[in-house]
C-alpha positions in Angstrom: 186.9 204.6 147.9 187.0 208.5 148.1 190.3 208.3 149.6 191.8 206.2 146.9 190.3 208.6 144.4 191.6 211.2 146.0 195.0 209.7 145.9 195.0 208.8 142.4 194.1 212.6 141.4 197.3 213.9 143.5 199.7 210.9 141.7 198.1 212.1 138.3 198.8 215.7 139.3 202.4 214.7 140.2 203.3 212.4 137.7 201.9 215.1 135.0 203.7 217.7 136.4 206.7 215.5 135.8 206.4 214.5 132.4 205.0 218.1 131.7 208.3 219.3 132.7 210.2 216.9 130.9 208.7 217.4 127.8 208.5 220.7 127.4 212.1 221.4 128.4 213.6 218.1 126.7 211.1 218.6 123.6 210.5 222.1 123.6 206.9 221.0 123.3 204.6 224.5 124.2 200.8 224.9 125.2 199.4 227.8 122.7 196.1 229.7 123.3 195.7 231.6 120.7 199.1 233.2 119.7 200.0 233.0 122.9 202.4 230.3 124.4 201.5 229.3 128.2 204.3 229.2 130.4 204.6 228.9 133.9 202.2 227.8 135.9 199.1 228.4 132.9 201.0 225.7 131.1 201.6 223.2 134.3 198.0 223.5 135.2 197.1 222.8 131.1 198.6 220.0 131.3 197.3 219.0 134.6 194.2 219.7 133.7 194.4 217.1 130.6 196.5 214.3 132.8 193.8 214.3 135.6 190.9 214.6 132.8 192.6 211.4 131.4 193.1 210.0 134.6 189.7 210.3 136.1 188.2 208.5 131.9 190.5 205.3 132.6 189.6 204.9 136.3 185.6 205.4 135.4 186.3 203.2 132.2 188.0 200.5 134.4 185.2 200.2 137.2 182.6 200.4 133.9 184.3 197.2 132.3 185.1 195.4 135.9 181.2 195.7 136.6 180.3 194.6 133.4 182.8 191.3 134.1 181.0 190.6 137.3 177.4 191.3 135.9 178.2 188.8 133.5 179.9 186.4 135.4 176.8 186.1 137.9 174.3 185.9 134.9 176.3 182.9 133.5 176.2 181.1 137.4 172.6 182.1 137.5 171.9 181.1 134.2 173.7 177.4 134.8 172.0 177.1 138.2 168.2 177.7 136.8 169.4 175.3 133.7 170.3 173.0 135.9 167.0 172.8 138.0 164.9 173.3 135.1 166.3 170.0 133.5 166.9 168.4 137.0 163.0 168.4 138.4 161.8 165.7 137.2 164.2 163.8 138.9 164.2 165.4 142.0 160.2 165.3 142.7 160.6 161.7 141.7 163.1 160.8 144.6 160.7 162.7 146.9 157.8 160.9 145.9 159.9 157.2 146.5 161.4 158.3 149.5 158.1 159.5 151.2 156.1 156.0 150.0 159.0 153.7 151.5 160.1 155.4 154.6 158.4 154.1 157.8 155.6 155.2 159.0 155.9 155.2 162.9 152.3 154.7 163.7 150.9 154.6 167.4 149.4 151.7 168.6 146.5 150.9 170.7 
């Protein structure tokens, strides 16, 4: 799972580098501290910064919400498998009480 992390930080690095690039010479689009406008590499590791910050929020979000499907999902089965027996007893300490008066008893003779 590290490795896969790991992985998706690089392709978020790349693929913000990218668009960074793209934007800010397509758009003219500029990262300001201050009065200052960040150029270079200050301004590709900005928005790196923000792409892997957003990156590593929708990965966290994503286990978060499948976690919360399976926690659910079992308490449902659980829930139907306890509701089940609860109503289901009766019946089933019934058939044990017929089937141990009828079978045969296989008692040794004299």
């Amino acid at each position: 799972m590290f490795k896969n992390l790991i992985i998706a930080v690089l392709v978020g690095i790349i693929l913000t580098w990218c668009f960074g690039e793209v934007i800010s010479d397509w758009g003219q689009v500029m990262v300001s501290v201050g009065d200052e406008h960040l150029t270079g590499m200050a301004g590709w590791f900005s928005f790196a910064v923000v792409g892997v910050i957003m990156l590593l929020l929708g990965f966290f979000l994503a286990i978060s919400m499948l976690s919360v499907l399976l926690f659910v999902g079992c308490v449902v089965i659980g829930s139907i498998i306890l509701a089940g027996a609860a109503s289901l007893w009766p019946v089933v300490l019934m058939a044990i009480v017929i089937i141990w008066l009828v079978k045969d008893r296989n008692e040794v003779s004299n």
